[in-house]
Structure formats: C-alpha cells, structure tokens
GUVEX-547914 format. One record per residue (C-alpha): residue in three letters; residue number from 1; x, y, z. Coordinates in Angstrom, 3 decimals. Each point is the difference from the previous one (the first is absolute). Layout:
lomi->ALA, seza->NUM, u->X, v->Y, w->Z
...
# end
This chain:
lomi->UNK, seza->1, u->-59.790, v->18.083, w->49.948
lomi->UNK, seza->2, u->1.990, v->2.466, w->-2.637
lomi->UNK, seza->3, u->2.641, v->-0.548, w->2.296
lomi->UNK, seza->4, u->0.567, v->-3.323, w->-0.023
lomi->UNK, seza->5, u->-0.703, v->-0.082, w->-3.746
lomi->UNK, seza->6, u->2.850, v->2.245, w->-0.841
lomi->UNK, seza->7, u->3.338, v->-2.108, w->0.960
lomi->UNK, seza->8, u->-1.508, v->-2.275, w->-1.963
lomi->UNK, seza->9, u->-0.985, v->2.166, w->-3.249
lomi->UNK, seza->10, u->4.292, v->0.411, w->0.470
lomi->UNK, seza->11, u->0.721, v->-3.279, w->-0.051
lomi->UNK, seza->12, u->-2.231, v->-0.806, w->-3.108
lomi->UNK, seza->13, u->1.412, v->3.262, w->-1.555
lomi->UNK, seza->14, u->3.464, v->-0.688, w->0.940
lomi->UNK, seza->15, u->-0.221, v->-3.499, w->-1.284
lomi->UNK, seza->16, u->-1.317, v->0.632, w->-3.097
lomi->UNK, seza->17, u->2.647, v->2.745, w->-0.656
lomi->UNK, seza->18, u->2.671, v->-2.273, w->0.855
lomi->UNK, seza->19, u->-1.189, v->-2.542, w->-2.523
lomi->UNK, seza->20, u->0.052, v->1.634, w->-3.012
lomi->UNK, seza->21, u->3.156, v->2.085, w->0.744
lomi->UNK, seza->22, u->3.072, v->-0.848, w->-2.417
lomi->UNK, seza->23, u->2.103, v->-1.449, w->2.832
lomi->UNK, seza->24, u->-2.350, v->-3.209, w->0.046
lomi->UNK, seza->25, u->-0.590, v->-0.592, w->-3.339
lomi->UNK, seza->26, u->2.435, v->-2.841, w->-1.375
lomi->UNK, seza->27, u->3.150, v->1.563, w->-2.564
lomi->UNK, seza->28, u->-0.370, v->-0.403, w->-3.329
lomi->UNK, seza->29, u->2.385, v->-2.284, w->-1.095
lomi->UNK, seza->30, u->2.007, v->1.858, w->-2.741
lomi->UNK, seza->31, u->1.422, v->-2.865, w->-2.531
lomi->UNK, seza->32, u->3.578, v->-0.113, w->0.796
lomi->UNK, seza->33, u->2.516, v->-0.018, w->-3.253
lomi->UNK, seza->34, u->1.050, v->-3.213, w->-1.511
lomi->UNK, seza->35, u->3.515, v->-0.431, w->1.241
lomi->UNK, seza->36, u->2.193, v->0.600, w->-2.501
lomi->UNK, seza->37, u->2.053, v->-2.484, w->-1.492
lomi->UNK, seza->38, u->3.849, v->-0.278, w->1.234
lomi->UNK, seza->39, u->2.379, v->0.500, w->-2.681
lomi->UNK, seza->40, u->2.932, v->-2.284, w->-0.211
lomi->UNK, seza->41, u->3.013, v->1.120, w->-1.359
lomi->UNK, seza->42, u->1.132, v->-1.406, w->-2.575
lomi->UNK, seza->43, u->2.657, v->-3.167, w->-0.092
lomi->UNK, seza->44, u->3.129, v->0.734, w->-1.315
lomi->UNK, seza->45, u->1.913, v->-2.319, w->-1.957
lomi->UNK, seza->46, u->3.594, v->-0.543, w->-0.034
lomi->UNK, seza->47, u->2.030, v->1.779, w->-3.084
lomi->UNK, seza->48, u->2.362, v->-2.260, w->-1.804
lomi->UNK, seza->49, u->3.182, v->1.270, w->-0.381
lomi->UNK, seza->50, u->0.662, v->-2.475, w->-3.277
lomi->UNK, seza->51, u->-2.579, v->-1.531, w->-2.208
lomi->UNK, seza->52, u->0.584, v->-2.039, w->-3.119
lomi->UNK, seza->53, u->-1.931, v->1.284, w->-3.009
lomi->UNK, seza->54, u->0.144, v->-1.526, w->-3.593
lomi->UNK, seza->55, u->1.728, v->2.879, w->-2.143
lomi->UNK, seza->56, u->-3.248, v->0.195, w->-2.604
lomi->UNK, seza->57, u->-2.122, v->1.033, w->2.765
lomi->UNK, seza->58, u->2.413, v->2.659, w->1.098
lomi->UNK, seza->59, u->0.615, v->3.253, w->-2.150
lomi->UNK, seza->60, u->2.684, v->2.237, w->-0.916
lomi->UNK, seza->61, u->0.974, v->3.307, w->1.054
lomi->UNK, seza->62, u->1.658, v->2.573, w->-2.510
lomi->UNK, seza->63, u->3.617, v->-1.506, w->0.930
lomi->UNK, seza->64, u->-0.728, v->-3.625, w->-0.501
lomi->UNK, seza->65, u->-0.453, v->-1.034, w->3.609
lomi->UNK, seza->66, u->-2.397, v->-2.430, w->0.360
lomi->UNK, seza->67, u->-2.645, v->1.126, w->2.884
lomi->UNK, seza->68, u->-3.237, v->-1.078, w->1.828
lomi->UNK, seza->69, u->-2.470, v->1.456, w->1.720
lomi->UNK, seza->70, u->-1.775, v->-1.460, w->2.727
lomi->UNK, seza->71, u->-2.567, v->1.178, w->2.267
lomi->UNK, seza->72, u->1.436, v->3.272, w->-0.377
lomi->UNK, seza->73, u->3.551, v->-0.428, w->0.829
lomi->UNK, seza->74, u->2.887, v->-0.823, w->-3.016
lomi->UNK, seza->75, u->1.832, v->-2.716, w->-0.518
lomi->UNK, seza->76, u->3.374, v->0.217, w->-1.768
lomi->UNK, seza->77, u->1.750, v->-3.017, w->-2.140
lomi->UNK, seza->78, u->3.191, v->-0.927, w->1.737
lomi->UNK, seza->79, u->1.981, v->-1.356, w->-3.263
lomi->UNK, seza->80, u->2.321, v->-2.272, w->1.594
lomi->UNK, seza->81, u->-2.936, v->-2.641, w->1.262
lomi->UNK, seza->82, u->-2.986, v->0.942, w->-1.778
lomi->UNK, seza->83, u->-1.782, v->1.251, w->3.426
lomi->UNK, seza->84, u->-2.107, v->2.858, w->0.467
lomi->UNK, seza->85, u->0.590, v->2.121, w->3.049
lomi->UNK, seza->86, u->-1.496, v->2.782, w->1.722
lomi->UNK, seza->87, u->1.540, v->2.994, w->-0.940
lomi->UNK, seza->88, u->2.797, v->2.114, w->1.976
lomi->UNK, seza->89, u->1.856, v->2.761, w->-0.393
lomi->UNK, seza->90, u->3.738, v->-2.244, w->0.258
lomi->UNK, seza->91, u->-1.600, v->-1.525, w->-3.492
lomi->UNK, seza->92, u->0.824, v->2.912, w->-1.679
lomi->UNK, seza->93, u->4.455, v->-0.806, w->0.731
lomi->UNK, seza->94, u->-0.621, v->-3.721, w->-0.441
lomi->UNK, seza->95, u->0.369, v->-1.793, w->-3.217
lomi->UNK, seza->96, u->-1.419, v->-2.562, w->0.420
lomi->UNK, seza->97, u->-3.440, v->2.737, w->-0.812
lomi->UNK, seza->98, u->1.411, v->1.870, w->-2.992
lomi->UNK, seza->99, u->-1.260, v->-0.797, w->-3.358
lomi->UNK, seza->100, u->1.684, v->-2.365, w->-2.401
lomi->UNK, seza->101, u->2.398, v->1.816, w->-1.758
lomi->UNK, seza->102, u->0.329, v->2.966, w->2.055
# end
C-alpha cells in the first residue's frame, strides 16, 4: 500500500512545488515612463533685408548714422530713400550709408 501511495505523495509534492515557484507567478507590472514630450524645433521666420523705421525710434551711433536694432541683427539708414537695411560689409564703400556731412 506504501507503494502505491508514493507516486502519488510526488505528484502532490511536485505540484505544489511547481505552484509557488517564481516562473508561475504573474510579473509585476513595473509602471512604464510617461513618454516624453517631442520637441519641435522652432519656426524660423524670414529676415527682411529692408524695413522702414520712423527716424525717432531709431538711434545714433558715434558718427551720426542712424541705426536699428532688431531681433538681434542691425539695420543701417540708407540716406538716399530713407530705408533701413540689413547691414553688409559693401555698406562700408557706399554712400549712400555714410553720415551726413562726412
């Protein structure tokens, strides 16, 4: 009767092992990271090469060009038409650029 007994004290044993073992237990679920958000870069705008800026908002440099600064660039004041164009280095020969009475 031990005999017969035994393959099944295995199987209980076996089973119950098998139960509680880590393979069979369900994962944790680990909390994933909240996606980050995509950066988009930013939209460029166009530079003007001439604006038209009223002479009191503009300023003065030491030789008595008029000038103006915008968003980081500088505008010079072409005398001939009253414009105000982004500067280049061919400004410096032209004058058109110089200062009145220079």
């Amino acid at each position: 009767m031990k005999n017969k007994l035994l393959p099944y004290a295995f199987l209980i044993a076996f089973l119950m092992s098998a139960g509680c073992s880590k393979k069979t237990h369900p994962e944790t679920t680990t909390t994933t990271e909240p996606a980050k958000p995509v950066k988009r870069p930013a939209v460029k705008t166009a530079v003007p090469k001439v604006i038209t800026v009223n002479d009191k908002v503009a300023k003065r440099s030491v030789d008595g060009r008029y000038y103006y600064d915008l968003e980081g660039r500088r505008y010079w004041r072409n005398n001939r038409n009253g414009k105000y164009y982004l500067f280049h280095k061919s400004m410096f020969d032209n004058p058109d650029f110089k200062a009145p009475g220079n």
